[in-house]
C-alpha positions in Angstrom: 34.1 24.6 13.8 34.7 20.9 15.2 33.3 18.1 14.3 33.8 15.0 11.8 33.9 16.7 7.7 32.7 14.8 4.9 31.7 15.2 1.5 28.1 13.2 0.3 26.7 13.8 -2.8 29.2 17.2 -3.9 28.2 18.5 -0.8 30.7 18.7 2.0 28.9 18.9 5.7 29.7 18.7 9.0 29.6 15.0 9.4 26.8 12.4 8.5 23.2 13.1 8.7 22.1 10.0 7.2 23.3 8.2 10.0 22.2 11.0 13.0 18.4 9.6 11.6 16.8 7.3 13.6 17.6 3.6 12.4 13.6 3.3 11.2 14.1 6.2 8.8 17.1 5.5 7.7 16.0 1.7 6.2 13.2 3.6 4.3 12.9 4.9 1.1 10.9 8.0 0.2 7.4 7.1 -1.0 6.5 7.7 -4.6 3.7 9.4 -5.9 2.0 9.4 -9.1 3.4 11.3 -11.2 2.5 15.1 -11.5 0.8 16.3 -14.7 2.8 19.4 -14.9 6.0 16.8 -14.2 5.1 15.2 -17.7 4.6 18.5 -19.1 7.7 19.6 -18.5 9.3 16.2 -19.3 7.9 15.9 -22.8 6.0 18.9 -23.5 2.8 17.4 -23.9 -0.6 20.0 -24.3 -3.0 17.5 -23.2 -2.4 14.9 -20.7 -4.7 12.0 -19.1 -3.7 11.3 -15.3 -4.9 8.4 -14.6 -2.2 7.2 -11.7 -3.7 8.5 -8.2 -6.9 7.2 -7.9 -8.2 10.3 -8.0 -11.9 11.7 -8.2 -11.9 12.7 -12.5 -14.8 15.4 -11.5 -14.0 19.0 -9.9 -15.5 19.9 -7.0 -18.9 21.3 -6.7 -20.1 24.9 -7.3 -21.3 24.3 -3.5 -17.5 23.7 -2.1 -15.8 26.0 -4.6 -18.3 28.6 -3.1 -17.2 27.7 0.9 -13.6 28.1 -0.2 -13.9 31.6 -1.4 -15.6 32.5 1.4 -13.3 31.2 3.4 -10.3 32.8 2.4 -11.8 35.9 3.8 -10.6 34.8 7.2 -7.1 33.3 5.9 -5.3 35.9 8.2 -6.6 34.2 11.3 -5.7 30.5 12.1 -7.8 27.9 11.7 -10.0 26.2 14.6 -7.5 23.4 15.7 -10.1 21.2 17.2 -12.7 21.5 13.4 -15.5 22.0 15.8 -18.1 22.6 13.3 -16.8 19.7 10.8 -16.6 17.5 13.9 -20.3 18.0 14.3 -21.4 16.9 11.1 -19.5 14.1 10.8 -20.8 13.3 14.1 -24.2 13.9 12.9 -23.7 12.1 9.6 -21.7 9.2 11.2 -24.3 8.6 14.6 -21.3 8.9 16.8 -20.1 11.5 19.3 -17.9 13.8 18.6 -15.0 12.9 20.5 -14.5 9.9 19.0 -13.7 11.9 16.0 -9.9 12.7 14.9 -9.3 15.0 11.9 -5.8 15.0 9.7 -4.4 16.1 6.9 -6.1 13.5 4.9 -6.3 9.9 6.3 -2.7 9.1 5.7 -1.8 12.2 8.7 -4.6 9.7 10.9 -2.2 6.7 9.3 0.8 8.2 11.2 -0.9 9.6 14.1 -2.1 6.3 14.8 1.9 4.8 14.3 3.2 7.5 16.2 1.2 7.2 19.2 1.1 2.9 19.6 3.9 1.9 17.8 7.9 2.4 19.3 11.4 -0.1 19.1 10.4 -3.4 20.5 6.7 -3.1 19.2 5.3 -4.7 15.6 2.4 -3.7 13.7 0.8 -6.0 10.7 -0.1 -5.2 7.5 -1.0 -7.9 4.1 1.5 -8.2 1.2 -0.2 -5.9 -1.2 -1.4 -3.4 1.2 -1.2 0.3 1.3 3.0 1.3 1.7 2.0 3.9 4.2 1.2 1.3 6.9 4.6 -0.3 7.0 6.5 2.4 6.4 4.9 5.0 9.3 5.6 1.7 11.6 9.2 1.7 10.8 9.7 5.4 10.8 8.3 5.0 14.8 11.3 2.5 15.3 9.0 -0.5 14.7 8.6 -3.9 13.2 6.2 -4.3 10.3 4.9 -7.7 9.8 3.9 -8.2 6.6 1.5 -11.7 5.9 1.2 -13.2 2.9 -1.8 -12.5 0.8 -4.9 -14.9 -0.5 -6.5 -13.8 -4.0 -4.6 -10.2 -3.8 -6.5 -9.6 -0.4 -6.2 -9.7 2.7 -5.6 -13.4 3.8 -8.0 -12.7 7.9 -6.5 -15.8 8.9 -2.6 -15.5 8.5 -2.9 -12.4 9.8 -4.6 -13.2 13.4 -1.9 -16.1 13.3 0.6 -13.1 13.1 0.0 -11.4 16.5 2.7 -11.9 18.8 2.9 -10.2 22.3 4.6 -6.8 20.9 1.9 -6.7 18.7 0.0 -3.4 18.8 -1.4 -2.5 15.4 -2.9 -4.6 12.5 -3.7 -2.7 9.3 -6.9 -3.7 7.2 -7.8 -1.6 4.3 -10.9 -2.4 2.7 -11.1 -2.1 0.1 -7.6 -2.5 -0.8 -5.3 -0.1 -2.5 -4.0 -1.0 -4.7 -5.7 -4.5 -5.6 -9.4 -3.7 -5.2 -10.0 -6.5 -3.1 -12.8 -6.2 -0.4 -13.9 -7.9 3.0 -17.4 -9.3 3.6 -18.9 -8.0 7.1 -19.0 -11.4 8.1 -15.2 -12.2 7.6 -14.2 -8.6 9.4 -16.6 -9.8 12.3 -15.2 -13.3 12.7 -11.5 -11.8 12.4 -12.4 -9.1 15.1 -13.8 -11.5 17.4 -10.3 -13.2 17.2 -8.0 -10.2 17.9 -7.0 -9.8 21.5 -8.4 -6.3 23.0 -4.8 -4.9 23.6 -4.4 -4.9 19.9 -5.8 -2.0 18.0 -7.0 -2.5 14.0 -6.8 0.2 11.9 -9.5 0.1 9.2 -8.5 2.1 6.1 -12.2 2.8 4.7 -10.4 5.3 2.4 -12.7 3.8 -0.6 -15.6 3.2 1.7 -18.2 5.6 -0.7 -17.2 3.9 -3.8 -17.8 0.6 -2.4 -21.3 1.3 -0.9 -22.2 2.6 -3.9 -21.5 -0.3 -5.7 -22.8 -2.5 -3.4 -26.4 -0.4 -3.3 -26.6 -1.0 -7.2 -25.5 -4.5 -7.1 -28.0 -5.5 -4.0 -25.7 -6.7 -1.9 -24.8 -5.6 1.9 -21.3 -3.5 2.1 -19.1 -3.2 5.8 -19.3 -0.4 7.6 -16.9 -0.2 9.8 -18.1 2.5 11.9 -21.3 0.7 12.0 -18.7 -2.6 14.1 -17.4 0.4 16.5 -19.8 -0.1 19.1 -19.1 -3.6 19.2 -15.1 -3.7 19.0 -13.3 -0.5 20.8 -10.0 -1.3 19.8 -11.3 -1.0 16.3 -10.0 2.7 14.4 -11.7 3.6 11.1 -10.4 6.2 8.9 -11.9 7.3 6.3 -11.0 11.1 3.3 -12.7 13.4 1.7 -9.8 12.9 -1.3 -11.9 10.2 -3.2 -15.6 10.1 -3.8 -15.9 13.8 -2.4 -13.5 15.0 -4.6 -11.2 17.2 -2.7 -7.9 15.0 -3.0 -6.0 18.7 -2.9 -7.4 20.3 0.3 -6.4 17.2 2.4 -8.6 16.2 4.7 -9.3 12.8 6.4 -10.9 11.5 10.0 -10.6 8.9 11.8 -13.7 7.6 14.5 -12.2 5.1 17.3 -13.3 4.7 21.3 -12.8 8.5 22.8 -10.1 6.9 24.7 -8.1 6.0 21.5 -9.1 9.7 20.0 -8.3 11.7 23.2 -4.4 9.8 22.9 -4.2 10.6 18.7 -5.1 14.4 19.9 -2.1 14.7 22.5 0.3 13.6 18.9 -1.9 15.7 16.4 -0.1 18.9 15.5 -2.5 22.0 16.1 -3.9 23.5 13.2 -3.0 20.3 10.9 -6.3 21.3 9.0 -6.6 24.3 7.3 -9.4 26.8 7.1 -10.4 26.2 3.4 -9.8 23.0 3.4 -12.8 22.4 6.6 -14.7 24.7 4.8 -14.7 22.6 1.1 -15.4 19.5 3.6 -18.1 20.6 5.3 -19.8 21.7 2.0 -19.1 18.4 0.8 -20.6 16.7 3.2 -23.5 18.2 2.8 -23.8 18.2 -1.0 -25.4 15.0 -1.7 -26.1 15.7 -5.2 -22.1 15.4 -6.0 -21.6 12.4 -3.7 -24.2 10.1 -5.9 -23.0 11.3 -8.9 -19.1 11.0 -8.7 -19.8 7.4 -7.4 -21.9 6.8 -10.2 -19.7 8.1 -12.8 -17.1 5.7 -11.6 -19.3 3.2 -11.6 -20.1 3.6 -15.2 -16.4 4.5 -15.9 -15.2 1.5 -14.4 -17.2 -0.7 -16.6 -16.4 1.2 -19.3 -12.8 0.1 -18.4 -13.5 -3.5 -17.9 -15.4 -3.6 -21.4 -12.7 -2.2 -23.2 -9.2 -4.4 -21.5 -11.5 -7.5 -22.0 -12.0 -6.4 -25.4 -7.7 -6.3 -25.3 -7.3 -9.3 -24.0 -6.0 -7.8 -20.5 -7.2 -9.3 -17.6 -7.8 -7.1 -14.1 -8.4 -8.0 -10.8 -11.7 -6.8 -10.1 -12.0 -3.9 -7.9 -14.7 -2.5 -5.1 -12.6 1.2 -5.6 -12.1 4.0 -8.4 -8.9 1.7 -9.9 -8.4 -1.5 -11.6 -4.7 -3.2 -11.3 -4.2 -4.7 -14.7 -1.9 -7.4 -15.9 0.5 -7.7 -18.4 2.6 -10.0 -20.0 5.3 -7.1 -21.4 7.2 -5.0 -19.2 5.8 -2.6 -17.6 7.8 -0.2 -16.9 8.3 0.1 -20.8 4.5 -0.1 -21.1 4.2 3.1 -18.7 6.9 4.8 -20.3 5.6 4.5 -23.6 2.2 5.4 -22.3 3.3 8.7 -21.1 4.8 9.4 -24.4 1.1 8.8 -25.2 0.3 11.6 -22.6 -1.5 8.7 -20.3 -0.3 8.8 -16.3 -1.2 5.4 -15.1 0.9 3.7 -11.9 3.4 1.1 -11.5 3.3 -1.2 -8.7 6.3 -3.2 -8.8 7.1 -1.4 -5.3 3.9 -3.4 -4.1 5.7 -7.0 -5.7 3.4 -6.5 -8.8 5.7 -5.8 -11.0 3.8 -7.9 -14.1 0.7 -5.0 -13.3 -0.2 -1.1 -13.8 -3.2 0.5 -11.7 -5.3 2.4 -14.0 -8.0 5.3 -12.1 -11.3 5.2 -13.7 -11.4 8.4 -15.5 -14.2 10.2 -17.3 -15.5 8.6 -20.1 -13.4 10.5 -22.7 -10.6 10.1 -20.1 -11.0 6.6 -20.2 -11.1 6.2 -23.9 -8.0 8.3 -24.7 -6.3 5.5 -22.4 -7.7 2.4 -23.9 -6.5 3.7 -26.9 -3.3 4.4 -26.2 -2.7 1.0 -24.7 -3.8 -0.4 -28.4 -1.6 1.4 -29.4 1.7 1.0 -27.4 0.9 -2.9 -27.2 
């Protein structure tokens, strides 16, 4: 066979695939999860770990979803309907908005790309805020993009800097609120006022990923939280997306939506791969949707959890910035990296940021209560 031979990595190939990717892909870096729990298992052999990295709901689903996912493995021989008809119509029930300005993905980070994929292309930029969600920047870059990346104001989003950003090839800003993986969140007023100031040929992406949580939180405390779907009527270049992987608890079956003008969701359905949903996983969502009962009590367990948390770092001396989500990002003054090695000695799973420039903090994911008392004390003890 022809062709230019070399050898990378022990293996010897035809020629260089590295540099046959597109020039986006090839200046990224794969992104890194939290770490597995059968990962650490294997690593250490640990009987009894606490994850605590991927700010994931600590409660397992509902008898009620559980239920829709056995029966809908029944029909696991047939494919699934591509278009989520019937999950479509709750949410558009639920929401108050028609159904075709609904997109469903493989959890919001599939909307994330979809969204990328179909605005952003070499010679076009999209925005996102120092100590935003990696997925933003990196889905632009993999489309042959440039990512503009604004400086941040009190770990958020500084509104601002950002609108200052746009430039002509400007076609996406990012806003995720609240914000992963500071906890930082937007009044309605500031999103309005920044809204109002973004030209009409400029689509915003709001990442509502922690919208439940928030509410929640907001409903105990008295205060009003943003909706964002709630601005769509008013702003239709504005895209939320929002997942059933947090509050409803079904971070594994992957499924996220995202409600925009039907002219932005009738272009993310020509790039949406058919069938990107799976049967179980719209039936666990449309169970979930409907089980209010788990919804008000997973947010209040985090609620509870999360003061829990605060009550016990304060009592360490750590301080955290506060948070509207299911995570706290906590600072220390030892190096992390050793601090989350030696916690997973401890059998604790907590998350580095120094990827996200924090390098001096660890998110922690409010955990049940005994979940979150096996990790206070293990950061006692390791500090």
């Amino acid at each position: 066979m022809g062709g230019v031979s070399a050898i990378i990595e022990g293996w010897k190939v035809a020629c260089d695939y590295i540099t046959l990717a597109n020039e986006g892909v090839r200046g990224l870096s794969p992104y890194q999860a939290g770490k597995p729990i059968e990962e650490l298992q294997r690593e250490l052999g640990l009987d009894h770990i606490v994850k605590l990295a991927s700010n994931e709901n600590p409660s397992p689903p509902s008898e009620k979803v559980l239920a829709a996912i056995a029966k809908s493995t029944q029909s696991l021989f047939r494919y699934p309907d591509s278009n989520g008809f019937e999950l479509k119509a709750a949410l558009s029930e639920r929401l108050g908005v028609e159904a075709n300005q609904i997109t469903l993905g493989n959890g919001s980070n599939d909307l994330l790309e979809l969204i990328a994929r179909a605005y952003i292309e070499p010679g076009k930029s999209s925005i996102s805020s120092e100590y935003a969600f990696f997925i933003y920047q990196m889905v632009a870059r993999a489309c042959g993009g440039r990512a503009i990346i604004t400086k941040a104001k009190g770990w958020g989003h500084d509104l601002n800097a950002m609108v200052d950003a746009i430039v002509d090839d400007t076609r996406l800003v990012y806003i995720a609120n609240p914000n992963n993986p500071t906890g930082t969140m937007l009044d309605e007023a500031a999103l309005v006022d920044f809204l109002d100031k973004v030209p009409s040929n400029v689509i915003v992406v709001l990442d509502e990923a922690y919208y439940e949580y928030a509410s929640f939180d907001a409903r105990e405390q008295g205060i009003a939280c943003p909706d964002g779907v709630a601005l769509l009527k008013y702003y239709p270049n504005l895209v939320v997306t929002r997942t059933f992987s947090k509050a409803y608890g079904l971070a594994g079956a992957r499924v996220g939506y995202a409600i925009s003008s039907p002219q932005i969701s009738d272009i993310l359905n020509r790039v949406r791969a058919p069938f990107n949903v799976n049967s179980m996983a719209f039936a666990a969502a449309q169970a979930a949707l409907e089980d209010a009962a788990y919804l008000e009590q997973s947010c209040r367990i985090n609620r509870v959890g999360k003061e829990q948390l605060e009550a016990g770092l304060q009592a360490l001396g750590l301080s955290y910035i506060p948070s509207a989500g299911n995570f706290l990002a906590v600072e220390f003054t030892t190096d992390t990296m050793v601090l989350y090695q030696r916690l997973l000695e401890q059998g604790v799973i907590v998350r580095p940021v120094a990827n996200y420039d924090m390098p001096k903090h660890l998110r922690i994911t409010v955990g049940l209560e005994q979940e979150n008392i096996a990790l206070l004390a293990a950061l006692k003890k390791v500090l």
